[in-house]
BAVEX-130383 format. One record per residue: residue number from 1; x, y, z of N, C-alpha, C in turn. Coordinates in nm, 2 decimals, padded with zeros to 4 digits. Example, Ala and Ser with C-alpha at 12.3 -4.5 7.8 and 13.67 -1.06 7.14 Angstrom:
<rs>
[1 [01.32 -00.57 00.78] [01.23 -00.45 00.78] [01.32 -00.33 00.78]]
[2 [01.28 -00.22 00.71] [01.37 -00.11 00.71] [01.29 00.00 00.79]]
</rs>
This chain:
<rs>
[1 [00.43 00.97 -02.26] [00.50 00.85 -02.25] [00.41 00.74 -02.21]]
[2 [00.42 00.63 -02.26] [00.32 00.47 -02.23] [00.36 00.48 -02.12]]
[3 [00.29 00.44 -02.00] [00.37 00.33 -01.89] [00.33 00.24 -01.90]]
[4 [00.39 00.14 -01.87] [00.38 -00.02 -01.85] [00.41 -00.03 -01.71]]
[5 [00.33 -00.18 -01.71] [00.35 -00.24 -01.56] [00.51 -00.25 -01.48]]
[6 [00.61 -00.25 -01.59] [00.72 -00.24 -01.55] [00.80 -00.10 -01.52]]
[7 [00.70 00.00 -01.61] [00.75 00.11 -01.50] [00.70 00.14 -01.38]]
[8 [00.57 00.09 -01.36] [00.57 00.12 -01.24] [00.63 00.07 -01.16]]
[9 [00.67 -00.09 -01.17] [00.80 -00.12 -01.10] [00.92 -00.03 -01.07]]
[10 [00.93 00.04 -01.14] [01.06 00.11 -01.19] [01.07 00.19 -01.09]]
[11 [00.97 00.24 -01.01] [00.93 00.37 -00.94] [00.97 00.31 -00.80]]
[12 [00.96 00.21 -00.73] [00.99 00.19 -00.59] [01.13 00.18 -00.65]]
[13 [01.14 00.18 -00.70] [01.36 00.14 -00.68] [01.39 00.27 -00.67]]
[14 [01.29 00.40 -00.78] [01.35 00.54 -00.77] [01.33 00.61 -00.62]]
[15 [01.19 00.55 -00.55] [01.16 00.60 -00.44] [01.27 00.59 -00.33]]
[16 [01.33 00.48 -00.36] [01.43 00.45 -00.26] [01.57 00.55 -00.27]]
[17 [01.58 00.58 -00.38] [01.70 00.65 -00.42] [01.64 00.80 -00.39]]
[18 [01.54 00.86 -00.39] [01.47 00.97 -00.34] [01.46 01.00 -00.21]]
[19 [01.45 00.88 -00.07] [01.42 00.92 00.03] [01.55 00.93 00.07]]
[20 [01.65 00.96 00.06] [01.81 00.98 00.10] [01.85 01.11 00.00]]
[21 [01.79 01.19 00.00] [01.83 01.29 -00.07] [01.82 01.41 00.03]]
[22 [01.91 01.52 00.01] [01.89 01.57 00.17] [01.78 01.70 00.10]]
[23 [01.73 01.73 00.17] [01.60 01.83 00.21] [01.47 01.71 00.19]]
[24 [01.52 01.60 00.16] [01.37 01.48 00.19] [01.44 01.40 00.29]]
[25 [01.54 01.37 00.36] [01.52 01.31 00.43] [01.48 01.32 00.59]]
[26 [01.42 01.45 00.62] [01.39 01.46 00.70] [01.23 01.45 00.73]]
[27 [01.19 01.41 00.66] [01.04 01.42 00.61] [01.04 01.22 00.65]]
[28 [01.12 01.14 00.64] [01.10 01.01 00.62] [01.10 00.95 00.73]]
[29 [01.16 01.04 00.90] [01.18 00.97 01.04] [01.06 00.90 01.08]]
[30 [00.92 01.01 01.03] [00.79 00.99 01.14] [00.74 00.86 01.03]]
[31 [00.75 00.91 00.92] [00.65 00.74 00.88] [00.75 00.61 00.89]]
[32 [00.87 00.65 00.88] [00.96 00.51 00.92] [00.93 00.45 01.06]]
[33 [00.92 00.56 01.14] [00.92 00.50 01.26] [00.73 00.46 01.26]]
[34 [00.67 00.53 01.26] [00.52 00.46 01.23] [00.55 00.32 01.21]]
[35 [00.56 00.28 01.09] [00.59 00.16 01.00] [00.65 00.08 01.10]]
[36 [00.77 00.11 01.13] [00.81 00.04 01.23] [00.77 -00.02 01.37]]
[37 [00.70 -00.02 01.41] [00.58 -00.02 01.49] [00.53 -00.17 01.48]]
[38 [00.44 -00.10 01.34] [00.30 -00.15 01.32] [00.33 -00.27 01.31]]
[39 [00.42 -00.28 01.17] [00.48 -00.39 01.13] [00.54 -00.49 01.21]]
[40 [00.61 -00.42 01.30] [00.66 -00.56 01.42] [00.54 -00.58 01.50]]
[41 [00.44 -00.55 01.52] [00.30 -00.61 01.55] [00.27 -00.70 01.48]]
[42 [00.26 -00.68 01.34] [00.19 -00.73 01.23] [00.27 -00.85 01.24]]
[43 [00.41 -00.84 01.22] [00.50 -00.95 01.20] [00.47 -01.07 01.34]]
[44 [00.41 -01.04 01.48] [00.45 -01.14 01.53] [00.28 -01.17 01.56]]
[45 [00.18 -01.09 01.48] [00.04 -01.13 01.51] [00.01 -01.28 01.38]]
[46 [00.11 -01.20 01.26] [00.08 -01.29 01.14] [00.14 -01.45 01.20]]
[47 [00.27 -01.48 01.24] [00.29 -01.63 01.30] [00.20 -01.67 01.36]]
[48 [00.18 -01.60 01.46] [00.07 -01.70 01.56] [-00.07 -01.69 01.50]]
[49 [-00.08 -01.65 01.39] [-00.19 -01.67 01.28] [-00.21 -01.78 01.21]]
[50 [-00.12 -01.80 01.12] [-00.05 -01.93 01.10] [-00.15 -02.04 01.12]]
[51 [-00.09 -02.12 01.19] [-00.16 -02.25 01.26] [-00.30 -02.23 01.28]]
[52 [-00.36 -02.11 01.38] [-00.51 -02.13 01.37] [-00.57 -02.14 01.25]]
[53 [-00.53 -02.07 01.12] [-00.59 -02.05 01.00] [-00.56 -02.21 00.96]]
[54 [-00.46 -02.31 00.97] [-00.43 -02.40 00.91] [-00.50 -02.53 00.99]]
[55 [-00.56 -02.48 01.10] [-00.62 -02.60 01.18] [-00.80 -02.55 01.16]]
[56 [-00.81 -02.46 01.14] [-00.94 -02.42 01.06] [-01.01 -02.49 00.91]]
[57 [-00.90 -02.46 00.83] [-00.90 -02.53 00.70] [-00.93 -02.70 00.74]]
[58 [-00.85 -02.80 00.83] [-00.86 -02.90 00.89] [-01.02 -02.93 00.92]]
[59 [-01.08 -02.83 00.97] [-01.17 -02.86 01.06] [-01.31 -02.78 00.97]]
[60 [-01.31 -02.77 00.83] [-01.35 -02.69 00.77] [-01.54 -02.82 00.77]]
[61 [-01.64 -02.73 00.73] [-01.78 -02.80 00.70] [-01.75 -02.88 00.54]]
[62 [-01.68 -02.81 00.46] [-01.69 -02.83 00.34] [-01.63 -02.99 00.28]]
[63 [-01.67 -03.02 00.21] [-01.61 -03.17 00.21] [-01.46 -03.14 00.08]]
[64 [-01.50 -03.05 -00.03] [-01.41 -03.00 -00.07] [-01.24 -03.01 -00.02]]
[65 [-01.31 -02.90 00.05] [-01.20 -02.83 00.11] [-01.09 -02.99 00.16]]
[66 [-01.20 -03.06 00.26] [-01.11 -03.16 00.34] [-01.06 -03.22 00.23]]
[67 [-01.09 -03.25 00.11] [-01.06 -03.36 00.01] [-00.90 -03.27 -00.05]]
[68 [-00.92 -03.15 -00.03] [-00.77 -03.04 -00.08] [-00.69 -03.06 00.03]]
[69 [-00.73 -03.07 00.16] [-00.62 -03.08 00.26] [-00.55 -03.22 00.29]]
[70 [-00.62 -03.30 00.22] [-00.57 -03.43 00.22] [-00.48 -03.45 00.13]]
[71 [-00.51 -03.41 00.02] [-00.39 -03.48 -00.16] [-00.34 -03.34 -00.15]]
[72 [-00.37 -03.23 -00.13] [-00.26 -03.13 -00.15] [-00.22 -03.07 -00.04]]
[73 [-00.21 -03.13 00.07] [-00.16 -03.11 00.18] [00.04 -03.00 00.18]]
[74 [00.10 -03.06 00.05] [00.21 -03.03 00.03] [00.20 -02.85 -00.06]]
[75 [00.13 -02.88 -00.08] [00.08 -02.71 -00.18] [00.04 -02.62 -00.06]]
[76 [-00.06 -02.70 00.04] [-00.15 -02.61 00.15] [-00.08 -02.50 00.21]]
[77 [00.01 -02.57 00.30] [00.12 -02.51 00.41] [00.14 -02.38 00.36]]
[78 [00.23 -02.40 00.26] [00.29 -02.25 00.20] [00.20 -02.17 00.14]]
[79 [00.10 -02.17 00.06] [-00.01 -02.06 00.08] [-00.10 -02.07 00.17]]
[80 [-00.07 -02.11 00.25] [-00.15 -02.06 00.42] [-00.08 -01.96 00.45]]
[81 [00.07 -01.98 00.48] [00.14 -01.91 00.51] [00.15 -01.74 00.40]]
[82 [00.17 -01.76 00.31] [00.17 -01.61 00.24] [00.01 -01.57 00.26]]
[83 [-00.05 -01.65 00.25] [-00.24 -01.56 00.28] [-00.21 -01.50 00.37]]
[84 [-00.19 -01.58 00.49] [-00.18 -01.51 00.61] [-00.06 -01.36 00.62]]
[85 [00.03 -01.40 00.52] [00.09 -01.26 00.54] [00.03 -01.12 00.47]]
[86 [-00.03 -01.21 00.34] [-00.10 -01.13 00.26] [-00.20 -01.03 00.36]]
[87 [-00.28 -01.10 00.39] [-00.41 -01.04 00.46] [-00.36 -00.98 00.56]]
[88 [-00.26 -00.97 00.68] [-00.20 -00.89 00.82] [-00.13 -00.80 00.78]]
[89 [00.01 -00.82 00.68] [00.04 -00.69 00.66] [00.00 -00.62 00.57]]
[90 [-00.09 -00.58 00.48] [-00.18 -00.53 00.42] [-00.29 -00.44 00.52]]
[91 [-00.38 -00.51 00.63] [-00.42 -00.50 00.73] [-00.33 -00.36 00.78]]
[92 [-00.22 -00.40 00.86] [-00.12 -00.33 00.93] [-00.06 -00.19 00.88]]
[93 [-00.02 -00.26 00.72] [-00.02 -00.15 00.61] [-00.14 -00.04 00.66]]
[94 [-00.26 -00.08 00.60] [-00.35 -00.01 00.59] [-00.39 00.13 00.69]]
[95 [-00.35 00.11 00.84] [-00.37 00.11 00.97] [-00.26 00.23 00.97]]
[96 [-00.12 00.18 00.91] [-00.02 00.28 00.95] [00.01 00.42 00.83]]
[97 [-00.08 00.38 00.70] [-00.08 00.48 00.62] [-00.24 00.55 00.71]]
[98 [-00.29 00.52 00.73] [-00.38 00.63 00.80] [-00.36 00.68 00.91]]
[99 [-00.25 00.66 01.00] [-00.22 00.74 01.13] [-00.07 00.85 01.05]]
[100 [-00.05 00.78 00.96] [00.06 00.89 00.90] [00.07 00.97 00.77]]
[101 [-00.04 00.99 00.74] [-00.10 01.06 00.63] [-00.08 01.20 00.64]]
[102 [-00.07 01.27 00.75] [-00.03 01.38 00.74] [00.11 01.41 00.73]]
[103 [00.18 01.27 00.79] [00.33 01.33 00.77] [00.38 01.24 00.59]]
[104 [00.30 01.14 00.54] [00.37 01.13 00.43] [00.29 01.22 00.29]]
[105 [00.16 01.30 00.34] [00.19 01.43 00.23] [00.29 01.54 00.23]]
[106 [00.35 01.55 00.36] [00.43 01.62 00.38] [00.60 01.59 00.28]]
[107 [00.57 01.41 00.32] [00.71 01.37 00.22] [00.68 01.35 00.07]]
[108 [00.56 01.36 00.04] [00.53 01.33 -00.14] [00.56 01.53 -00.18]]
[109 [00.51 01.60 -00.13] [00.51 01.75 -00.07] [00.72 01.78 -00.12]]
[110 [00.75 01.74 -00.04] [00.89 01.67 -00.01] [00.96 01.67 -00.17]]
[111 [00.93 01.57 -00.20] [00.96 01.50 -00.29] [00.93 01.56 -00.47]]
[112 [00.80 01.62 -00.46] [00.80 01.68 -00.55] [00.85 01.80 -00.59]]
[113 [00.88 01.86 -00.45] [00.97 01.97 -00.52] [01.10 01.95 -00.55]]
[114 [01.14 01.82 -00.53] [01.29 01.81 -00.56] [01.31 01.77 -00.72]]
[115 [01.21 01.69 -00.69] [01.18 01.64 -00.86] [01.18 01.76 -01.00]]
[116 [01.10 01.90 -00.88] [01.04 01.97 -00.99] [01.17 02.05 -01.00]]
[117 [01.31 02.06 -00.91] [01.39 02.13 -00.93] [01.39 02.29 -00.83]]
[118 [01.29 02.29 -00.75] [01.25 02.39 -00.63] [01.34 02.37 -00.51]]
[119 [01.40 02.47 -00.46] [01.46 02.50 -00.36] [01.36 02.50 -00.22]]
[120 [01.39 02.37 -00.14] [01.30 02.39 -00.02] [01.34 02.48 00.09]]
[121 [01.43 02.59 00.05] [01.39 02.73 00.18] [01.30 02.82 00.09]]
[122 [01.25 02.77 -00.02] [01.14 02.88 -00.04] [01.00 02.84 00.01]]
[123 [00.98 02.74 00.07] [00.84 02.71 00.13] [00.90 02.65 00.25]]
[124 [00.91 02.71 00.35] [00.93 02.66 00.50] [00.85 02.58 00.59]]
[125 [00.85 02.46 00.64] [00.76 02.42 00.73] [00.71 02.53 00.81]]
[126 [00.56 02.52 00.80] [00.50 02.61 00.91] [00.37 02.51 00.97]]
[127 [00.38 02.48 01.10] [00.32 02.38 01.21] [00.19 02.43 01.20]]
[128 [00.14 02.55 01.18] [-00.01 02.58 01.16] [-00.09 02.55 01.06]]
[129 [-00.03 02.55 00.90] [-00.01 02.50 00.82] [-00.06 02.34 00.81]]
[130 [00.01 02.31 00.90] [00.02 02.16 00.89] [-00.10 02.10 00.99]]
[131 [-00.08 02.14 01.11] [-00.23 02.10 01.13] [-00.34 02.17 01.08]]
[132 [-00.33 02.26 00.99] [-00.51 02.26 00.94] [-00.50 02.19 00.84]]
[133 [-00.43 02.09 00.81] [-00.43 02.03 00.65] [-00.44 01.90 00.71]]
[134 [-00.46 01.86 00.83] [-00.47 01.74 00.93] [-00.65 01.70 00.88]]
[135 [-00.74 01.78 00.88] [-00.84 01.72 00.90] [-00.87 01.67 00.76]]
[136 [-00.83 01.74 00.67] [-00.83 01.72 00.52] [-00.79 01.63 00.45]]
[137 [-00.65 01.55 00.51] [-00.57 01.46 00.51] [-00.61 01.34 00.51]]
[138 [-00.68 01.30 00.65] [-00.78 01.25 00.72] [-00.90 01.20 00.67]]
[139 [-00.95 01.33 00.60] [-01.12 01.30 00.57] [-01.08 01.21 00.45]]
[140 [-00.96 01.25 00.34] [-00.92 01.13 00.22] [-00.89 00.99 00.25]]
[141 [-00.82 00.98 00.35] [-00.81 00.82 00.37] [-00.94 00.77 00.44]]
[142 [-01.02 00.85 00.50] [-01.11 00.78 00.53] [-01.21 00.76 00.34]]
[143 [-01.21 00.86 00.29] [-01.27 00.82 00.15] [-01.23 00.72 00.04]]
[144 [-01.10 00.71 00.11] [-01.03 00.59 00.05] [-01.10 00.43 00.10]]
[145 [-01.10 00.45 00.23] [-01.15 00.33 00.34] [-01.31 00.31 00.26]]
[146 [-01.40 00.42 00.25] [-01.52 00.37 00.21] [-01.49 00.31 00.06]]
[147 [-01.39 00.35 -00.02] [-01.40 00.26 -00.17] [-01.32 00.15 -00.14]]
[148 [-01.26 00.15 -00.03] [-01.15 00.00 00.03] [-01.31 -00.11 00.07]]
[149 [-01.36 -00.08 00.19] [-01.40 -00.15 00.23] [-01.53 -00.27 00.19]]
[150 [-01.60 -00.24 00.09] [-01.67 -00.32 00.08] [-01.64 -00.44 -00.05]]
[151 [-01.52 -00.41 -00.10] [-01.41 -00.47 -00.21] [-01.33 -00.56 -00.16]]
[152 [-01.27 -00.51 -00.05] [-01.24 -00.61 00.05] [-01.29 -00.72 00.08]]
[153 [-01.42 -00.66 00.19] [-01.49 -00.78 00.21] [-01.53 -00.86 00.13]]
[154 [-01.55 -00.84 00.00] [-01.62 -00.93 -00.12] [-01.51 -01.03 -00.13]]
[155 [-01.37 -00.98 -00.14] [-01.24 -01.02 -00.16] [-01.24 -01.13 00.01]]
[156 [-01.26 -01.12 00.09] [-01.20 -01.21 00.23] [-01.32 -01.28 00.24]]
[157 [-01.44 -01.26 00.16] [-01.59 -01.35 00.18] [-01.51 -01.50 00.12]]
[158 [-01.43 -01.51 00.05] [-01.36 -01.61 -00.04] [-01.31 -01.68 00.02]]
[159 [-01.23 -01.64 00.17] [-01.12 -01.72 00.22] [-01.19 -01.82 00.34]]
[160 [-01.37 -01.80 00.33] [-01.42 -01.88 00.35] [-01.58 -01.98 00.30]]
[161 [-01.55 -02.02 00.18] [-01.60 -02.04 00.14] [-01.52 -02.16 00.00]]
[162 [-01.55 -02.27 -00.03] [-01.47 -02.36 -00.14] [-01.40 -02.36 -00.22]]
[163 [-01.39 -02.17 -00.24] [-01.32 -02.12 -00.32] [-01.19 -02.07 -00.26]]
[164 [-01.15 -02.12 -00.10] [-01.06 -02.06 -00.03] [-00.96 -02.06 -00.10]]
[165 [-00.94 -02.18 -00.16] [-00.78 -02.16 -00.27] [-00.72 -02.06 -00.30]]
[166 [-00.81 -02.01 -00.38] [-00.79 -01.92 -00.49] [-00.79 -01.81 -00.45]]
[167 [-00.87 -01.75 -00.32] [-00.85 -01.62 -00.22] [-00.73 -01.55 -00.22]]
[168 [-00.63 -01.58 -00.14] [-00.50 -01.55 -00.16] [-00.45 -01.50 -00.31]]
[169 [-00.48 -01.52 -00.38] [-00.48 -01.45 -00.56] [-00.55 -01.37 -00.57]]
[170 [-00.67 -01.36 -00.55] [-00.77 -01.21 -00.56] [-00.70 -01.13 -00.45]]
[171 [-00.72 -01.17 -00.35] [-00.69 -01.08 -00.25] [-00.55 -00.94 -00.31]]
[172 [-00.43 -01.03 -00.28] [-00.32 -01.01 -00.31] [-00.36 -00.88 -00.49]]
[173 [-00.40 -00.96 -00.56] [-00.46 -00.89 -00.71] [-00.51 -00.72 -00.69]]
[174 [-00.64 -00.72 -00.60] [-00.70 -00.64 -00.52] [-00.61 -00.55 -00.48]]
[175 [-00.55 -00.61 -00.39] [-00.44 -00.52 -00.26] [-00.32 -00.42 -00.36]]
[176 [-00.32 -00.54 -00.48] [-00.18 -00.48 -00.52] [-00.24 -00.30 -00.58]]
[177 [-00.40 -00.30 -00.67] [-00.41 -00.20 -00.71] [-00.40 -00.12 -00.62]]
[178 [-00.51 -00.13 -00.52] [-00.51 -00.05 -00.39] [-00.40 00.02 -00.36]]
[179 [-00.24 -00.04 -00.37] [-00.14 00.03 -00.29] [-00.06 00.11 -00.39]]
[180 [-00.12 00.05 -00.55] [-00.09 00.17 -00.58] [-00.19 00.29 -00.62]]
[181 [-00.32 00.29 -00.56] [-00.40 00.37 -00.57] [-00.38 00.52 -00.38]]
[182 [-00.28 00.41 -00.31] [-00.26 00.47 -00.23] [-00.17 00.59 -00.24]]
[183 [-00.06 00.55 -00.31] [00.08 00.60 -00.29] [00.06 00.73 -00.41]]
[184 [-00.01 00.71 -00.52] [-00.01 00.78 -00.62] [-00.11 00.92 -00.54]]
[185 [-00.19 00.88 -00.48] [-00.25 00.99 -00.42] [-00.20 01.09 -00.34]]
[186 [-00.14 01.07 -00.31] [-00.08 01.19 -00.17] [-00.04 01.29 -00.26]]
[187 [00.05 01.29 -00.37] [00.06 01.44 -00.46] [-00.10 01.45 -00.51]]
[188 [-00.17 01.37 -00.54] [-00.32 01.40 -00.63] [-00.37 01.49 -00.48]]
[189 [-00.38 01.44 -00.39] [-00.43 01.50 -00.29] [-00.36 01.68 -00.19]]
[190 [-00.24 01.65 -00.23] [-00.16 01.78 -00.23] [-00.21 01.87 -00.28]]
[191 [-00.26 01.87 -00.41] [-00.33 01.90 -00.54] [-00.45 01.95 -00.52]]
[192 [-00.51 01.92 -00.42] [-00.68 01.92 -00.37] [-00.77 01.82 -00.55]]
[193 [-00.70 01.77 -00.60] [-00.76 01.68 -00.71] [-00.84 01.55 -00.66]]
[194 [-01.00 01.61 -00.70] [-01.11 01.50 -00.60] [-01.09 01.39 -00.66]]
[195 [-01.13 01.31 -00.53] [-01.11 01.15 -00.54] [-01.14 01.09 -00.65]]
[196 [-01.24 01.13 -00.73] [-01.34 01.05 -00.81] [-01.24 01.08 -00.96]]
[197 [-01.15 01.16 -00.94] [-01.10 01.24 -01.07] [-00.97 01.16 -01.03]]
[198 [-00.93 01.17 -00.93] [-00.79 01.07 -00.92] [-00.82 00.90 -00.98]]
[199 [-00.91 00.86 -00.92] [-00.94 00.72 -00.96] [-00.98 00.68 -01.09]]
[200 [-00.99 00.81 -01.20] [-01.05 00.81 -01.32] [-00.92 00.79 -01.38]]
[201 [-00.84 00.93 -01.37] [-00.72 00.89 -01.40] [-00.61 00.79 -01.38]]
[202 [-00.61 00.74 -01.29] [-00.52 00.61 -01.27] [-00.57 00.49 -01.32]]
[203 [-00.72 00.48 -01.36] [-00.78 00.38 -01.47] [-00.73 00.41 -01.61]]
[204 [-00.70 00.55 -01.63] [-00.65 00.60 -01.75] [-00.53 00.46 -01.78]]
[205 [-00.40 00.48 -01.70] [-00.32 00.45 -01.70] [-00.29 00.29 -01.60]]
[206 [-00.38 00.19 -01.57] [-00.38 00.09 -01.51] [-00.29 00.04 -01.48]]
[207 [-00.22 -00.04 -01.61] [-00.05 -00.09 -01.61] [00.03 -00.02 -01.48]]
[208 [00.09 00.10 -01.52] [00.14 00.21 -01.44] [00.14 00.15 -01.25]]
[209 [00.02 00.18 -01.21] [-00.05 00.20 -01.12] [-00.03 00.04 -01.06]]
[210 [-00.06 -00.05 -01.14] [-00.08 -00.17 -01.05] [00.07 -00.24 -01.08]]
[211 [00.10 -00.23 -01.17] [00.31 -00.31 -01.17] [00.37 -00.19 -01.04]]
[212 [00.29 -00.09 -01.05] [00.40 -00.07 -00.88] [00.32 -00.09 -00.77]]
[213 [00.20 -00.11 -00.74] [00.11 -00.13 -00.63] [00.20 -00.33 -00.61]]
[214 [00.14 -00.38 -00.69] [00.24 -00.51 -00.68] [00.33 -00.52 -00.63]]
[215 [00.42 -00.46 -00.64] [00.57 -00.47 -00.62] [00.60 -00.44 -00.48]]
[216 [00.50 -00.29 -00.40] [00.48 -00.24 -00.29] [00.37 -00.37 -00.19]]
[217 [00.32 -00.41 -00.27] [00.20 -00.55 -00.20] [00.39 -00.62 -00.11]]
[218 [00.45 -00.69 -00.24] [00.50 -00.82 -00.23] [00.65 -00.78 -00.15]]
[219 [00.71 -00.66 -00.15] [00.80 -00.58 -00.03] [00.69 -00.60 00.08]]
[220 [00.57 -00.55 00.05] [00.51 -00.57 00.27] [00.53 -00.74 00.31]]
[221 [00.54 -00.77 00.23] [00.49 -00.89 00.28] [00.62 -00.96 00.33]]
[222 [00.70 -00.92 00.33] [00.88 -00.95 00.39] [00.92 -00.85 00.52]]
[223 [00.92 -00.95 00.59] [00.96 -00.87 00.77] [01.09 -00.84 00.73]]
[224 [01.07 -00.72 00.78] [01.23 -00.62 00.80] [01.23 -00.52 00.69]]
[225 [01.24 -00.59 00.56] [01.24 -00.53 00.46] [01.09 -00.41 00.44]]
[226 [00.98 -00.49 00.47] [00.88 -00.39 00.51] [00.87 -00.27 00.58]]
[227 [00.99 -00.26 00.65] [00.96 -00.17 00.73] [01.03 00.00 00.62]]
[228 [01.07 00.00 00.52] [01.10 00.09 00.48] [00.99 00.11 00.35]]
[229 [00.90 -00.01 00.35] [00.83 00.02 00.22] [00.73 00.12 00.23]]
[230 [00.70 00.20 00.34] [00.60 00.32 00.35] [00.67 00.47 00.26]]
[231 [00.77 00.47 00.33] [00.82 00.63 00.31] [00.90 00.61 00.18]]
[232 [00.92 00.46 00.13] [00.98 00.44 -00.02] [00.83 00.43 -00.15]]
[233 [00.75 00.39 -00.10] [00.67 00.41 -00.17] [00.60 00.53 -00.17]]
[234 [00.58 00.62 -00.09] [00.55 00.79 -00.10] [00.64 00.80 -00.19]]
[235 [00.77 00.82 -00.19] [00.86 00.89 -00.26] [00.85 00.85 -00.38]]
[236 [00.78 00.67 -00.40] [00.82 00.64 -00.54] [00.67 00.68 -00.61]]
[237 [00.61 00.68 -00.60] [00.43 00.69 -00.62] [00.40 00.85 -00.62]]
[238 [00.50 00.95 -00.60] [00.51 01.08 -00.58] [00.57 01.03 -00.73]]
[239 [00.71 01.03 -00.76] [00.77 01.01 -00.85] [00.68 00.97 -01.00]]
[240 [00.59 00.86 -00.96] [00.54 00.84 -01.09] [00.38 00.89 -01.11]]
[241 [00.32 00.97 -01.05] [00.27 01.08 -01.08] [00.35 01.20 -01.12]]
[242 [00.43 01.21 -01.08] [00.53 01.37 -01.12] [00.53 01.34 -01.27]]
[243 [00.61 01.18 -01.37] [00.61 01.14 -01.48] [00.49 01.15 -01.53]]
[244 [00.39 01.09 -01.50] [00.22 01.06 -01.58] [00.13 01.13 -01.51]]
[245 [00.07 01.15 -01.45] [00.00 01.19 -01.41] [-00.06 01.37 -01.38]]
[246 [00.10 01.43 -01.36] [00.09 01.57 -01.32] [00.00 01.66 -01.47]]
[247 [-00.06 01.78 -01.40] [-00.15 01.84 -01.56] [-00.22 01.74 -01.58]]
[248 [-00.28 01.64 -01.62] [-00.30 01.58 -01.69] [-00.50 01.56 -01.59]]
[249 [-00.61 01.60 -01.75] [-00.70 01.64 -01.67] [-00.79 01.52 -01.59]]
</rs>
């Protein structure tokens, strides 16, 4: 089957209808409550973010720039404000999928076997189990972080520099594949399927991958509602590997 950018959309609405299913919903307390956390950090670091970013721009070297804050002063405001949300909860995002990586392979784990039609008293949580698959877990989001990081920065070199406009659109562009390069992983990584073979295949299928990383970007970026987009996007990003991705070399 094709996917389109619209199925990938498709997949957070199923993810949602997946983490209320019972033998998964016990799998969704620890990253909800994670998320919940971070996010109300994020949420009250990003306001008082705000204004210093917007009296920066004011105070900028560039003569550009001041000539944009003068005539488009009415455009400024509100993409100050989404950058700024763009860039913290993303940030915050980032932060709280790596402290809970061992409990949302557990929910992609979760998830796939319900998909696949498997009865979860035939594989029982076992705690020893689970911490030796801790460092493992771990070592991938950090392998994630080294193909994040210097992409990034190329990406936030923007938001100072004449081109700041336009920053907030890469960035956001960027962030969107990323989250769905995140979420599709945790079954690839279940899988012990190396990094380099994951990332090949999800270029396979681009559309797919980035219409739902998008859709997971533009949910973070809304307080309250954010706080369920972690353990909905495992479920849904489990889900659309189960469709495309599973077998597949």
């Amino acid at each position: 089957m094709q996917q389109t950018s619209l199925g990938g959309v498709h997949y957070l609405s199923k993810g949602l209808s997946l983490i209320c299913k019972p033998g998964i919903r016990a799998f969704v307390f620890i990253p909800l409550l994670i998320n919940l956390v971070l996010l109300t950090m994020a949420t009250i670091y990003a306001f008082n973010s705000i204004s210093v970013w917007y009296d920066s721009l004011q105070n900028s070297e560039y003569s550009i720039v001041q000539w944009l804050i003068e005539w488009l002063d009415w455009l400024l405001w509100p993409l100050i404000v989404v950058s700024v949300l763009i860039v913290v909860f993303f940030v915050f995002a980032f932060i709280a999928n790596w402290i809970a990586a061992p409990f949302n392979g557990l929910l992609s784990e979760a998830v796939e076997r319900h998909l696949a039609g498997k009865d979860f008293e035939d594989k029982p949580f076992k705690i020893g189990e689970f911490i030796g698959d801790i460092p493992r877990l771990l070592g991938r989001e950090w392998r994630k972080f080294i193909y994040y990081l210097p992409r990034a920065l190329g990406c936030l070199i923007l938001f100072v520099t004449p081109l700041a406009l336009f920053a907030p659109f890469v960035w956001f562009l960027f962030n969107a594949w990323m989250a769905g390069i995140q979420y599709i992983d945790y079954p690839m990584d279940n899988h012990k399927v190396p990094f380099n073979q994951m990332l090949s295949q999800v270029r396979n299928k681009r559309s797919g991958t980035f219409g739902f990383g998008a859709l997971v970007m533009l949910f973070t970026m809304i307080p309250v509602v954010n706080i369920l987009v972690m353990p909905v996007a495992v479920a849904g990003g489990t889900a659309l590997w189960f469709d495309q991705y599973r077998n597949k070399p």
